[in-house]
N, C-alpha and C positions, 0 to 999 in steps of 0.2 A: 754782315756783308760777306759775300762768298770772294773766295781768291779772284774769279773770273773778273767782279767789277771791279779790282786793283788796278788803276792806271802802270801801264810800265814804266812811265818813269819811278812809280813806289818799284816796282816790282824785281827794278834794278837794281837798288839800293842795298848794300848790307848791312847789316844789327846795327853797327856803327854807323853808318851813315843817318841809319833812318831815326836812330834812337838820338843823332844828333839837331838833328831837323825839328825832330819831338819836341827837345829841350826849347832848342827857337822859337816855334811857336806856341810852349807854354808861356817865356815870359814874354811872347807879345800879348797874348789873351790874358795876361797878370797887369798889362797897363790899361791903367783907370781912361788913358785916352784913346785908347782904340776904338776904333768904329763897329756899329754892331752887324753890318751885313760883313765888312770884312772878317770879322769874330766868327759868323757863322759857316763860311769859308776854308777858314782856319782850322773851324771841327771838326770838319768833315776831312779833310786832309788829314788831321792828327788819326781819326779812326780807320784811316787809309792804310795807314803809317803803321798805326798797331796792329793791324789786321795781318798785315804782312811780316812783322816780327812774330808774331803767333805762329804764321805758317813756317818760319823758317825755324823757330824752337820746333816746332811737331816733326820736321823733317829731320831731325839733328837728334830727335829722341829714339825716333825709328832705326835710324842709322845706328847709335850707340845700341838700343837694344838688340838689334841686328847681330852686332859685332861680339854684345855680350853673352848669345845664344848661340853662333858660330864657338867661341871658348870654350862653353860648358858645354857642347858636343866632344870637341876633341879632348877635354880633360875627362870625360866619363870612358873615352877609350880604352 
């Protein structure tokens, strides 16, 4: 799933939020009584979900590496 089809309200979310949402609806799809089109619902939202914590670690690596290639510029001066 590309960023573009992330609903914004994922898109708005931070680590924490989304990674808390995560958790929720793991342990709804861990009850034996859940229904299965809501189940499948639920999937598809969780891979929403992870989709966009991916995008925001890549963007958080890029930055870090950014910063760490900025350093080892001015320390080779």
């Amino acid at each position: 799933m590309k960023n573009e089809n992330i609903p914004a309200d994922v898109k708005s979310k931070s680590i924490k939020e989304a990674r808390d949402e995560i958790n929720d609806i793991l342990t709804k799809l861990e009850n034996k009584y859940t229904d299965l089109n809501d189940s499948i619902d639920d999937y598809k939202r969780l891979i929403q979900l992870n989709n966009h914590i991916e995008e925001l670690f890549k963007k958080k690596v890029k930055e870090i590496s950014s910063i760490v290639e900025r350093k080892k510029g001015n320390n080779d001066k």
